[in-house]
C-alpha positions in Angstrom: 52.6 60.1 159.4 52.6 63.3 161.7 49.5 62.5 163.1 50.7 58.8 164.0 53.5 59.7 165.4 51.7 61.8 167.8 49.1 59.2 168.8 52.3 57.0 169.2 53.9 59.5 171.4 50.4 59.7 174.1 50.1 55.7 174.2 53.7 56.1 175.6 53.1 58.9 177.4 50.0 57.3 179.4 52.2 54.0 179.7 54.8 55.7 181.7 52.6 57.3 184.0 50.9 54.3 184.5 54.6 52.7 184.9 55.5 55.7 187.7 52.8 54.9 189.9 53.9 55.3 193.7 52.1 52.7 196.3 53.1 55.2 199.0 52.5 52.5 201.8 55.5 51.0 204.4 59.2 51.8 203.3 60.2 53.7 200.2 63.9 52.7 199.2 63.9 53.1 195.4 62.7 55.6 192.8 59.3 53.9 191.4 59.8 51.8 189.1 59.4 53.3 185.5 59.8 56.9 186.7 63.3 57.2 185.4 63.0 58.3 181.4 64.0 61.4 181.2 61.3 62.8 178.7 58.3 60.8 177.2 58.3 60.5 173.2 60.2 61.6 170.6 61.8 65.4 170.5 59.6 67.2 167.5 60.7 70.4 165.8 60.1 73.4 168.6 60.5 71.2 171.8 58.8 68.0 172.8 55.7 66.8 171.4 52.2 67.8 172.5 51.0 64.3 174.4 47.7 65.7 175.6 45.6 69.2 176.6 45.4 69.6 180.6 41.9 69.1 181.1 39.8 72.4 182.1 39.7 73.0 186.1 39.0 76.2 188.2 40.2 74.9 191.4 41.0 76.6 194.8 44.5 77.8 196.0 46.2 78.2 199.6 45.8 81.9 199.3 41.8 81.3 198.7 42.3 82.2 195.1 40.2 80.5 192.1 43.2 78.9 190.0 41.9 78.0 186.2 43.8 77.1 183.0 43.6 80.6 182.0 45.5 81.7 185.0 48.4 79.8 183.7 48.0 80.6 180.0 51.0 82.4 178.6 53.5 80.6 181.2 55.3 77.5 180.9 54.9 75.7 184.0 55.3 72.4 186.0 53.0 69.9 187.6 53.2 67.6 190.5 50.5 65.6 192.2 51.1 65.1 196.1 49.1 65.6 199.5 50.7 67.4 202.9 49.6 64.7 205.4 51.9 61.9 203.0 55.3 61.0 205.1 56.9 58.8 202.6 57.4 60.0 199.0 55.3 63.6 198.7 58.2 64.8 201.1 61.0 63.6 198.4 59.1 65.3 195.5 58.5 68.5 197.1 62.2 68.6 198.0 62.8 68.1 194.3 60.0 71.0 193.0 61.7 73.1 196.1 65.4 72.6 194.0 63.5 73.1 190.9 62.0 76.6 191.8 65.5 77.6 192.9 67.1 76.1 189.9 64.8 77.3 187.0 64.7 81.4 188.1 62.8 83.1 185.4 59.3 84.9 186.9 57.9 83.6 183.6 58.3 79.5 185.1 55.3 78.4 187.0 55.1 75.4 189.2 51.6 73.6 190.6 51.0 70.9 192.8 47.6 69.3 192.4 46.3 68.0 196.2 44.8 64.6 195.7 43.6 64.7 199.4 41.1 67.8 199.3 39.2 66.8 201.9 42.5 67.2 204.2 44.1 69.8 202.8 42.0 72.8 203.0 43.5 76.3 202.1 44.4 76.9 205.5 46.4 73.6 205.3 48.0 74.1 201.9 49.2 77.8 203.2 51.2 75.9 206.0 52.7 73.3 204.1 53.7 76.2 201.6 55.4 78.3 204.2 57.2 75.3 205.4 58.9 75.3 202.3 59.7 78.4 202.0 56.9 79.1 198.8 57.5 81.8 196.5 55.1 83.1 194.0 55.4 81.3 191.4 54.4 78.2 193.2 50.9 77.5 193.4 49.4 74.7 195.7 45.6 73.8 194.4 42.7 71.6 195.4 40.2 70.7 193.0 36.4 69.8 195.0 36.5 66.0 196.7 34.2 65.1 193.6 36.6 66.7 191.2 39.8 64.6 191.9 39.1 60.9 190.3 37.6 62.8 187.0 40.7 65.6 186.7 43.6 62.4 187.8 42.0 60.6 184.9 41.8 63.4 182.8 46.0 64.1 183.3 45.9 59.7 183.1 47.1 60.2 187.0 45.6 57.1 188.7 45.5 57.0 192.1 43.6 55.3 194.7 42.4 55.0 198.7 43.8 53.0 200.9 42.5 52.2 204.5 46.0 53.0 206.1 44.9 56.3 207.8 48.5 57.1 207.6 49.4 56.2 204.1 46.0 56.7 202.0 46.7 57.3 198.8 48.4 55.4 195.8 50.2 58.2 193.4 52.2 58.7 190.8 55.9 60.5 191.2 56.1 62.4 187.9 56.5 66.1 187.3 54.3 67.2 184.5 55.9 69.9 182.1 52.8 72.5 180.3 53.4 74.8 177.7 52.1 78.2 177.2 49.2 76.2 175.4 48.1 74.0 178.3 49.2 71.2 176.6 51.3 68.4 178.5 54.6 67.9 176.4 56.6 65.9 178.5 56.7 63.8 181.5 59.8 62.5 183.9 60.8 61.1 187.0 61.2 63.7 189.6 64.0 61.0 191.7 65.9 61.1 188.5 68.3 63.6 188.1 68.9 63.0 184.4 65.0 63.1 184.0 64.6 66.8 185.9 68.0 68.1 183.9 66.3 67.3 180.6 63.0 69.3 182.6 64.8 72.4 182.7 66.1 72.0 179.1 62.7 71.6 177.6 61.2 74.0 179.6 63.7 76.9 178.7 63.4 75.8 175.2 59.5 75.6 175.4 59.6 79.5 177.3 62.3 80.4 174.7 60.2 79.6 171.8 57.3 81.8 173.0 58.6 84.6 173.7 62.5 84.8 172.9 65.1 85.0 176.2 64.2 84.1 179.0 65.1 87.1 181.7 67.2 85.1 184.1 68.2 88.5 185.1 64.8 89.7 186.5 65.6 87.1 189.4 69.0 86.8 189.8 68.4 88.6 193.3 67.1 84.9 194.5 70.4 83.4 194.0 72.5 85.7 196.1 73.7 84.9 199.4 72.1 86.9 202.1 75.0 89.4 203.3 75.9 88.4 207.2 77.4 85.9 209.0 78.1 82.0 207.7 75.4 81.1 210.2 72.7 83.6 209.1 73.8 82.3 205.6 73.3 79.0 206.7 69.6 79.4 208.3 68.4 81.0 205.2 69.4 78.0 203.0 68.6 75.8 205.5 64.9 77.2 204.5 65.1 77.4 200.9 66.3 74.3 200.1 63.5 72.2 202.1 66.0 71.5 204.8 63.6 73.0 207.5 60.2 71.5 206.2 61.2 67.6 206.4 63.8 68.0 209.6 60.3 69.7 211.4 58.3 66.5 210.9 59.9 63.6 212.7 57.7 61.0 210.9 59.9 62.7 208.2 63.2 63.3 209.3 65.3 63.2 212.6 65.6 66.3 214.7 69.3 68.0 214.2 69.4 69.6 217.4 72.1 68.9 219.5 73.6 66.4 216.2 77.5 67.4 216.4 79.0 65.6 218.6 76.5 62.7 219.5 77.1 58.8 218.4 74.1 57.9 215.6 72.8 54.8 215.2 72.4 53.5 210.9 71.0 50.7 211.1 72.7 46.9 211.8 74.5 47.7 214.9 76.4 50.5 213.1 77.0 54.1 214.4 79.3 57.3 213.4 80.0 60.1 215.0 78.5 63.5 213.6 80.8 65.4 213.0 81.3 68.2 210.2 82.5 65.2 208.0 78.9 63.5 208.6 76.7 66.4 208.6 78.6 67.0 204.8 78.0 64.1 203.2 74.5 63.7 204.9 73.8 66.9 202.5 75.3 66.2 199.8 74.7 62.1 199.8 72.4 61.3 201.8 71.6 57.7 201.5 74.9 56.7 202.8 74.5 56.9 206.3 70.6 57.2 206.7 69.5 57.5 210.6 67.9 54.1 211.4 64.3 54.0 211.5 64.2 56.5 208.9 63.7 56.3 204.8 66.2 58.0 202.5 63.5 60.8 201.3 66.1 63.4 200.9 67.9 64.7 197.9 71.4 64.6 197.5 72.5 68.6 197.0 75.5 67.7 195.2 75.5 70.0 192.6 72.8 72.1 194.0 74.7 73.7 196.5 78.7 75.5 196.5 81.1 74.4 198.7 81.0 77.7 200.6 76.9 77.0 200.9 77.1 73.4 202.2 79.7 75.3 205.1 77.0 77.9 205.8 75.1 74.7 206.8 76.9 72.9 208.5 77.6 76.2 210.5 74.2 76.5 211.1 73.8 72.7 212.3 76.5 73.3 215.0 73.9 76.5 216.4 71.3 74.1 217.1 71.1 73.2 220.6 69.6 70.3 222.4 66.6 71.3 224.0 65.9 71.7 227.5 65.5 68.7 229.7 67.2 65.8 227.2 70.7 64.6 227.3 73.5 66.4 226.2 74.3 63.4 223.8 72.5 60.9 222.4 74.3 57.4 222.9 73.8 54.7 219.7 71.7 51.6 221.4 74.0 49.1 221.3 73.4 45.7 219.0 72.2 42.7 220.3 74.9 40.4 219.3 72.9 37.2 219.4 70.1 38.7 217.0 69.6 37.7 213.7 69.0 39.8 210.8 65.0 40.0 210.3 63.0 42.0 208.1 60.8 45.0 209.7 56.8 43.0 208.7 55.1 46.7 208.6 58.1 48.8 206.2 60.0 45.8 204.8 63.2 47.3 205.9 66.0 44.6 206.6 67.5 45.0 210.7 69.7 43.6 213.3 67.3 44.4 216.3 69.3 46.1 219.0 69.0 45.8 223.0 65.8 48.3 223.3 65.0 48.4 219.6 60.5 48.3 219.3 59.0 44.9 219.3 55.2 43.5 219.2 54.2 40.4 220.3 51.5 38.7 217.5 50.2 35.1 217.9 53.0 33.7 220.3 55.5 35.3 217.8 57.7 38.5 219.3 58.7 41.1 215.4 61.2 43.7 215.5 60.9 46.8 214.0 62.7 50.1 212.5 61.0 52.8 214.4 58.3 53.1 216.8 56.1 54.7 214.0 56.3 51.0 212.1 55.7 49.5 215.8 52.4 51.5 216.6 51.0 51.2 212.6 51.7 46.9 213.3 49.9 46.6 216.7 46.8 48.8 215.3 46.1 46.0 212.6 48.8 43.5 213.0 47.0 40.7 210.7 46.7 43.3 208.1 50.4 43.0 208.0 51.3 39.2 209.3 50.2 36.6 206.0 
């Protein structure tokens, strides 16, 4: 019956990460469908049950390093798959692995992210996209060899495949993977679900708890105090460690904040706000009210993450950003065309009311309206790939 249960517990396993697959092309509005159970299979005496052994790999780490499954034996860790060039959800699951490092502090904890784009992300590259978010140790960001990556995503039942969008190239799956001290994958969850990664740090600590008693929170506690100074020096070390700095960097990402109080923003259908310190707080802690048109809600909602006094250090530190040299001292919302109907944007999906201004692309006699000039230039590179 034990044995059954087991094999029972795999087939579900695979299932779901079949389910959570990401096509990581156009607009990405929802968690993916699937990704939302909080732990695959049922809970067996000593934590979650053993779904299948990580396959064997010895492959290469920003630092240049040779990573294999021994290197991780002995720790309890956690797995993602992503790739640094991706704009659309590998930005969102970092930010949540990012939480999760500052969340879960024991030294003991591990936390990997498997490239699926190895021919891109060299060392060199994984080193940079590390130190944009603020990387400590215990992170590790590996390649495996461009022949090694359909055999090892099979192996961990990860399928992805290749797209001809040089921009959006590969098709992924969003879950975080939890390993025991074994090497043996015991549970699986959606990393946009925040019931899922709650029930992540529960089995984890009980999974590190069972081999080897307590885990010594203490050891780390240093990485949860405040850095002594002002509320703004407070504020640009959080803005840092929480991923704030890595997406708001990239502006196929995020927008740029500098110069934000103040100015009118458009968010989408003809509707602006003012950002103020109201704005800028619920932009942090809920983000997909009021996301900046022409973007896609990829960031996390900090509420619970951060204290009240840590959500003023960043807004303190959002007021210290200037607007560089040479633009305008505010940005004005582009008014809404009034006689404009609502349209749908052919390259992301997203639904509009094109403004006066707003990008548009004649195809075949036919003028289409779009988000963003990102979705403008992707359409007039191969617009039949995206007109039926």
């Amino acid at each position: 019956m034990r044995a059954r249960g087991k094999a029972a517990s795999a087939s579900f396993a695979v299932a779901a990460v079949l389910a959570a697959i990401v096509i990581v092309r156009g607009a990405v509005r929802h968690p993916p469908i699937g990704a939302t159970g909080a732990s695959v299979g049922k809970a067996a005496e000593g934590g979650p049950p053993v779904l299948w052994d990580v396959p064997p790999f010895a492959f290469e780490d920003a630092e240049g390093r040779v990573i294999r499954n021994a290197t991780l034996r002995g720790h309890v860790w956690v797995a993602d798959f992503v790739f640094t060039r991706c704009t659309s959800i590998c930005p969102l699951i970092t930010a949540e692995m990012t939480l999760l490092r500052r969340r879960m502090h024991s030294f003991r904890i591990r936390f990997v992210s498997f490239s699926i784009d190895p021919d891109f992300d060299t060392p060199e590259v994984l080193k940079a996209y590390a130190a944009r978010w603020d990387a400590d140790p215990r992170w590790l960001l590996v390649r495996p060899e461009p022949p090694q990556v359909g055999d090892f995503a099979r192996a961990m039942h990860v399928p992805f495949e290749r797209s001809s969008d040089p921009e959006e190239p590969l098709l992924h799956t969003s879950l975080f993977f939890l390993v025991d001290v074994a090497g043996r994958v015991r549970g699986l969850y959606g990393s946009l679900d925040e019931a899922a990664v709650a029930q992540l740090v529960a089995d984890a600590s009980q999974l590190e708890t069972n081999a080897e008693g307590a885990p010594r929170y203490a050891e780390v506690a240093k990485l949860r105090e405040s850095p002594a100074g002002t509320s703004l020096s407070r504020g640009f070390d959080l803005f840092r460690s929480v991923g704030c700095s890595a997406c708001h960097s990239d502006p196929h990402v995020a927008p740029k904040l500098n110069g934000l109080i103040g100015a009118t923003v458009a968010i989408g259908r003809g509707e602006t706000t003012v950002a103020d310190d109201a704005y800028v707080r619920e932009s942090i802690l809920d983000p997909a009210r009021k996301v900046v048109e022409g973007y896609n809600p990829l960031m996390p909602p900090y509420r619970g993450h951060l204290t009240d006094a840590e959500v003023d250090d960043l807004v303190a530190y959002v007021h210290s950003l200037e607007v560089p040299t040479g633009e305008p001292e505010k940005r004005a919302a582009v008014p809404r065309d009034a006689s404009a109907e609502e349209v749908r944007d052919p390259v992301c999906g997203m639904r509009l009311a094109p403004s006066v201004g707003s990008p548009r692309a004649e195809y075949l006699g036919k003028t289409y309206s779009f988000c963003s000039d990102r979705c403008r230039d992707r359409f007039e590179r191969d617009p039949a790939h995206y007109v039926p």
